[in-house]
C-alpha positions in Angstrom: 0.0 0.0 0.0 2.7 2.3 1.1 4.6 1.3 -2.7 1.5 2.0 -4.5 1.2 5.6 -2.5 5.2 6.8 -3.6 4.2 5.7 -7.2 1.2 7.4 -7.5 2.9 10.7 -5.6 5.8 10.3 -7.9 3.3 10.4 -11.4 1.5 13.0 -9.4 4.8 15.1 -9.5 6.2 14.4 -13.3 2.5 15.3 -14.2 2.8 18.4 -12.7 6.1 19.3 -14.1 5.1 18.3 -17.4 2.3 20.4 -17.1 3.9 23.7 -15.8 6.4 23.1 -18.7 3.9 22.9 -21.5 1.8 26.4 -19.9 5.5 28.1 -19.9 5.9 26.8 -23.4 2.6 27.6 -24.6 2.5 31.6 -23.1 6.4 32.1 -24.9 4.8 30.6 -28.4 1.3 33.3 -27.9 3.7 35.9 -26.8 6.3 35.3 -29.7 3.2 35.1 -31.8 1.5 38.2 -30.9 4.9 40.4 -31.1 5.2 38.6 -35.2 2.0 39.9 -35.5 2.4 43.2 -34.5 2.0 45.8 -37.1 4.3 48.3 -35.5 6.7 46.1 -34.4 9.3 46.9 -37.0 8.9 50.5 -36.6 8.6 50.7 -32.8 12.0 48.5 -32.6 13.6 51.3 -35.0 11.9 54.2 -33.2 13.5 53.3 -29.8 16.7 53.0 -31.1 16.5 56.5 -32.7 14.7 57.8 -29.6 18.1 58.8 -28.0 19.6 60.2 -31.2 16.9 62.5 -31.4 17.4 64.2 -28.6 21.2 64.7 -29.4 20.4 65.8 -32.6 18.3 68.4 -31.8 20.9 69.2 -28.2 17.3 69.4 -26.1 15.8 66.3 -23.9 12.9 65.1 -26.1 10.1 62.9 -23.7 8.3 60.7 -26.5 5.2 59.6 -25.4 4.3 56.2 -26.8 5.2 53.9 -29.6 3.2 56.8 -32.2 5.3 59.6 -31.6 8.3 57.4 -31.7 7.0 56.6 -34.6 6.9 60.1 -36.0 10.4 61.0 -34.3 12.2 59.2 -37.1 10.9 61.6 -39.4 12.3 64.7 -37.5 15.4 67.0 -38.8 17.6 69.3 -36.8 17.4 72.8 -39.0 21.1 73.0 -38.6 21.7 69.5 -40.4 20.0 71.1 -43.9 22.6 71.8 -46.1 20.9 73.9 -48.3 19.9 77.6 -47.6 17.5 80.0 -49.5 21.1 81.9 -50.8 21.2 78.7 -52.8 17.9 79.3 -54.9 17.3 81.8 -57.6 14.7 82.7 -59.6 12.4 82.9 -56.6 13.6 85.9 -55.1 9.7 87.3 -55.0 8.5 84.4 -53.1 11.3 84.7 -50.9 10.8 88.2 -49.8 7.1 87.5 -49.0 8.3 84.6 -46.8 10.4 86.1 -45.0 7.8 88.6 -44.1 5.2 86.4 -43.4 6.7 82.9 -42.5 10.3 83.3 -40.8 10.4 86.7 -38.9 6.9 85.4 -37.2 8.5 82.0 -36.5 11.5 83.1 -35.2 10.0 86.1 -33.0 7.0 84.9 -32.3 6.5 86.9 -29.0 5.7 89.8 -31.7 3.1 87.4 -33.4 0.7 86.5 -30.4 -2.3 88.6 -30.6 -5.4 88.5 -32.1 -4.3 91.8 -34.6 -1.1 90.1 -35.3 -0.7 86.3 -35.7 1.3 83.9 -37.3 0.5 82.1 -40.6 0.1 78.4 -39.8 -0.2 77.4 -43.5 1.8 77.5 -46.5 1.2 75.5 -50.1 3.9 75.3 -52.3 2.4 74.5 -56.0 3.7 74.0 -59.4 4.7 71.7 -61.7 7.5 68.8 -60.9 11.4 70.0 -61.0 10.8 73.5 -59.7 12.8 73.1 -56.2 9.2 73.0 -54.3 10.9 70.6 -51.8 13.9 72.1 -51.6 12.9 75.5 -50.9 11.2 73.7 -47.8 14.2 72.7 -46.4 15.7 75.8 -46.5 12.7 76.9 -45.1 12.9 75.4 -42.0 16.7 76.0 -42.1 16.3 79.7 -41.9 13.2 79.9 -39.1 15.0 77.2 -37.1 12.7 74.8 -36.8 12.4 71.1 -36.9 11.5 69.7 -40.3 9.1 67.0 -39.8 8.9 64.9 -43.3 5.1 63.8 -43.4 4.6 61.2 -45.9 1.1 58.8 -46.9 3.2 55.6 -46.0 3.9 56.2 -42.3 1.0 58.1 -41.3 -1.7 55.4 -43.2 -2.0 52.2 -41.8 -4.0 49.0 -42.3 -5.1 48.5 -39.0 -8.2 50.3 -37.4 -7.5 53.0 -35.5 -3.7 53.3 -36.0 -3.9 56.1 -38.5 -5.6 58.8 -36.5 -3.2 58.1 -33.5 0.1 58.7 -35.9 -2.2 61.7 -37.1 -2.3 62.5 -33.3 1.1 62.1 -32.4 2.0 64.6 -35.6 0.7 67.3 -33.6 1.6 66.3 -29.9 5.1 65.9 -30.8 5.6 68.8 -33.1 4.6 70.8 -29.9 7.2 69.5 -28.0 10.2 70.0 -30.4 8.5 73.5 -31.9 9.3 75.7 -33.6 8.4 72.7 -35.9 7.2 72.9 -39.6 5.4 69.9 -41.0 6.2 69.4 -44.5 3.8 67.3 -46.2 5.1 66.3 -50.2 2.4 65.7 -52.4 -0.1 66.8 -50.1 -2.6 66.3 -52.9 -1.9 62.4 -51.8 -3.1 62.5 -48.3 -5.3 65.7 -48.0 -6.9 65.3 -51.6 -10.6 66.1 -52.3 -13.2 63.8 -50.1 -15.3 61.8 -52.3 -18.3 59.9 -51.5 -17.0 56.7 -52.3 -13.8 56.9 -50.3 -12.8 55.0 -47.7 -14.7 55.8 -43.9 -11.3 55.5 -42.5 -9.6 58.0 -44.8 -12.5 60.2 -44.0 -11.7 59.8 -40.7 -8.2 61.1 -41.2 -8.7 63.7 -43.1 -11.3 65.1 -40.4 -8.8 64.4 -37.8 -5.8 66.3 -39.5 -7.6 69.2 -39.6 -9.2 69.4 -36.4 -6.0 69.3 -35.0 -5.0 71.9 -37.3 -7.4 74.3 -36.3 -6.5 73.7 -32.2 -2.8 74.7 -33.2 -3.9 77.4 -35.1 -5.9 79.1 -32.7 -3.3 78.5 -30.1 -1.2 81.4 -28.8 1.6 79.1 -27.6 2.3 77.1 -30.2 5.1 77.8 -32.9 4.0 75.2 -35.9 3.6 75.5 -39.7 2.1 73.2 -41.9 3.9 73.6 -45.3 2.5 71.7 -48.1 4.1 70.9 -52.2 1.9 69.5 -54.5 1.9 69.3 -59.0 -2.0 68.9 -58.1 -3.2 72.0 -56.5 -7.1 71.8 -57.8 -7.3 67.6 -56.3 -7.1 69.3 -52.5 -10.0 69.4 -50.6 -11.5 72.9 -50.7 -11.5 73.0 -46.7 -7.6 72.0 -47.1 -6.9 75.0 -49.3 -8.6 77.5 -46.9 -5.9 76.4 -44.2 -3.3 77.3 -46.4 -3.4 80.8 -46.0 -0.3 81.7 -48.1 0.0 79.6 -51.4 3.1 80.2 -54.2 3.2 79.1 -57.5 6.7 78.1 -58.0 7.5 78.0 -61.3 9.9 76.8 -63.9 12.6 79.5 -64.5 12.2 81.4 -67.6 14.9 80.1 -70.6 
C-alpha cells in the first residue's frame, strides 16, 4: 500500500512538471506570436533606437510619449543638419521676400506674433509643376526659421489596422509641440489631404477630419510655434477645406529660358 502511494505521488509530480512546462511553453509561443504579429513592431524597434539620437540631434531632452510619436520622431530634422539655404535658390527671389515677411520673422519672434491683430500664418502650399525646387525651398525653409522639419509622408501616417492612422495623425501634432518651432512638410499633399469623395474609404474620412481638427487647435493656439507647409503638381485635387488652411499659397514656377 505504502509502494503503490510513492508511485502514485511520484506520477503525481512528473505530471505536474510536465504540465507547468507545456503552460511556460505555450505563453512564450502566444507571446512570440503576438509580437510577429504586431503591425508596429518593426517601426517601434527602429523608433527606440533612434529615440536617444533625437534628442542629441536636436541638443534638447525630447520625452516621446508612446510607440506613435516614436513613430513620427524618425521623421524629424535638426534645422542645422539642412545643407541647403535659401542663398542657394534663384529665380524665386519674390516668393522669398514675402516669406520672409510672413513665415520666418513670425517663427522666429514669435512673441511679436501672439495677438489677435497680429498672428502667425500656420499654413503654407507650395504649387507648381515637378522639377521646380518646391521641396527644396522647404528645407531651406525650416533652415532659416530654425525649426524642426518633420517629413510627413502617406506611408507612415496610413495604416492598415483600425485606428492606427488617427493616433500617428495624433502624435503629428503632440510631438511637433514638443520640439516646436516645428514645420510639417507634407510632399504631395494632394496624396493625403486630396478632395473627399463619397465613395472613399470611412477611415480616410476619418483622417482627413482628424488632421484638420487638429489643425485648427494649433492654429488658434497662442503658444504654439508650428507650420504646416505643403508641395503638391496637383493643386485643384485638394480638398477645398484644405486650401482654406493654407493661408499663403506660391506658384513656383519653372525659370524662364
Amino acid at each position: 500500500m505504502t509502494q503503490l502511494a510513492a508511485r502514485n505521488s511520484s506520477i503525481s509530480i512528473y505530471e505536474v512538471a510536465y504540465l507547468g512546462l507545456s503552460l511556460l511553453g505555450s505563453w512564450l509561443l502566444v507571446r512570440w506570436t503576438v509580437k510577429q504579429l504586431d503591425p508596429t513592431k518593426k517601426n517601434v524597434e527602429t523608433a527606440k533606437q533612434k529615440k536617444k539620437a533625437l534628442s542629441k540631434r536636436l541638443g534638447r531632452v525630447v520625452n516621446l510619449d508612446g510607440q506613435y510619436e516614436d513613430v513620427i520622431a524618425q521623421e524629424v530634422v535638426n534645422p542645422e543638419s539642412i545643407s541647403v539655404s535659401l542663398a542657394d535658390i534663384g529665380g524665386l527671389d519674390h516668393i522669398i521676400d514675402d516669406l520672409q515677411r510672413n513665415v520666418i520673422t513670425p517663427m522666429r519672434r514669435p512673441e511679436l506674433f501672439c495677438t489677435s491683430l497680429l498672428r502667425q500664418k500656420r499654413g503654407v502650399l507650395l504649387y507648381g509643376p515637378p522639377g521646380t525646387g518646391k521641396t527644396m525651398l522647404a528645407k531651406a525653409l525650416a533652415r532659416e526659421c530654425g525649426a524642426c522639419f518633420v517629413n510627413l509622408k502617406a506611408s507612415t501616417l496610413l495604416s492598415k489596422w483600425y485606428g492606427d492612422t488617427n493616433k500617428l495623425i495624433a502624435a503629428v501634432w503632440t510631438l511637433a509641440y514638443k520640439i516646436q518651432p516645428a514645420i510639417l512638410f507634407i510632399d504631395e499633399v494632394d496624396a493625403l489631404l486630396g478632395a473627399r469623395r463619397s465613395q472613399e474609404h470611412e477611415a480616410t474620412t476619418a483622417m482627413k477630419t482628424e488632421f484638420m481638427q487638429l489643425w485648427d487647435g494649433f492654429e488658434t493656439s497662442t503658444d504654439s510655434n508650428i507650420l504646416v507647409l505643403g508641395a503638391t503638381n496637383k493643386r485643384d485635387d485638394l480638398d477645398d477645406a484644405v486650401l482654406r488652411r493654407f493661408s499663403l499659397q506660391y506658384e513656383v514656377r519653372l525659370p524662364p529660358r
